[in-house]
C-alpha positions, -999 to +999 in steps of 0.1 A: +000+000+000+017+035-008+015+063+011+003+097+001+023+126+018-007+152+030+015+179+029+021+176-009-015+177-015-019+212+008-012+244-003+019+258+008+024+273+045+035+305+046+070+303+072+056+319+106+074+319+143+073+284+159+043+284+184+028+317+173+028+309+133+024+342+115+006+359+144+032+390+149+035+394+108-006+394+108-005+421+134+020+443+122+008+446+088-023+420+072-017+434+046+014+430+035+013+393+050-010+386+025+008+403-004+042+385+001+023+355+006+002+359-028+033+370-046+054+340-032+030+310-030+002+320-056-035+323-054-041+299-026-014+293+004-020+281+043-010+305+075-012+302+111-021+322+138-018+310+174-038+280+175-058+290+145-054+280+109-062+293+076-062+286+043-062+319+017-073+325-017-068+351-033-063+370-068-089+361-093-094+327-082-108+343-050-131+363-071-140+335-096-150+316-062-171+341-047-187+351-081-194+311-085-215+307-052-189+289-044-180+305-009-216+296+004-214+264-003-181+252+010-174+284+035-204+281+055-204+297+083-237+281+096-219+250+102-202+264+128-223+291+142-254+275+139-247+258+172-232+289+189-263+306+179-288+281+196-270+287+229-270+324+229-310+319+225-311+323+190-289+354+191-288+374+160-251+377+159-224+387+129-202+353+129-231+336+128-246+356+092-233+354+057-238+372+025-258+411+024-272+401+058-231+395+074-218+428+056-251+448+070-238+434+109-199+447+098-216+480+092-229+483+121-205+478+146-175+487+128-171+520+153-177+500+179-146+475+173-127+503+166-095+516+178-105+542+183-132+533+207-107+503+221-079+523+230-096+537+257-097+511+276-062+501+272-052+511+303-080+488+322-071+459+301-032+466+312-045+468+351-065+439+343-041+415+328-015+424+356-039+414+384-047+384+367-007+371+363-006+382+403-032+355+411-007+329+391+019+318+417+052+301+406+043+264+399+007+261+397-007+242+371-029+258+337-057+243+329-056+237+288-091+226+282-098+264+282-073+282+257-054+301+278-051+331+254-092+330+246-097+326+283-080+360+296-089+382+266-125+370+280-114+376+312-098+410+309-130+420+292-154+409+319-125+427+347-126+458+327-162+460+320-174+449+352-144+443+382-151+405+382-119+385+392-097+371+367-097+330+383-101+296+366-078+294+344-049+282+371-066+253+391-040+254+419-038+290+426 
């Protein structure tokens, strides 16, 4: 039986940072991440960011895809927001729209993910994310069912917003 090598079927990976992929490239400048990556691995190449993976298409073949109906059909988001959906009560949400109704939801609350608006609470998140690491003590034990990463930005959020403690993600603290 001969064995097929799944990399040589997958688009080309675009060389990231071990652990963090192409996470500080995609923050500095998406832009031009996507550019050198178009330019040096064609219309559709793989990237990584943190835990997350994508895979890109772009140029024409991006726009022959969308123009096909393609993207609905393969790009769905319902597949995974359906779910999410149900538990927030049948929450009318943006990840969990497509199409005119999706790009109506961007509209809306682009000012409000802003950085303008953001920055302001900068400071907060700072105050926050320092309190939090103070509650770590040396040795104790993270739990990784939770991504650690998701888990404080949702902490810092609900410490900002609201002065809740930033606990549960270290088990032995």
């Amino acid at each position: 039986m001969e064995r097929v090598n799944k990399e040589a079927t997958r688009p080309p990976r675009v060389k990231g940072v071990p652990l963090v992929g192409n996470t500080f490239q995609f923050l500095r400048d998406t832009s031009k991440l996507l550019d050198n990556a178009y330019r040096k691995h064609g219309a559709v190449f793989r990237l990584r960011a943190l835990w997350l993976k994508y895979t890109v298409i772009g140029g024409f073949e991006a726009k022959r895809f969308l123009q096909e109906g393609l993207a609905e059909k393969y790009l769905s988001r319902h597949q995974i927001f359906d779910a999410v959906g149900k538990q927030l009560g049948n929450a009318d949400f943006v990840l969990g729209q497509s199409g005119p109704r999706h790009l109506r939801f961007r509209r809306l609350l682009a000012v409000a993910y802003s950085r303008e608006v953001a920055s302001q609470f900068v400071p907060e998140f700072i105050q926050a994310t320092r309190h939090a690491i103070r509650t770590w003590s040396p040795g104790c034990i993270l739990d990784f069912r939770v991504p650690p990463l998701i888990f404080l930005v949702c902490s810092l959020a609900g410490t900002a917003k609201l002065m809740l403690p930033s606990t549960g993600l270290c088990s032995s603290c």
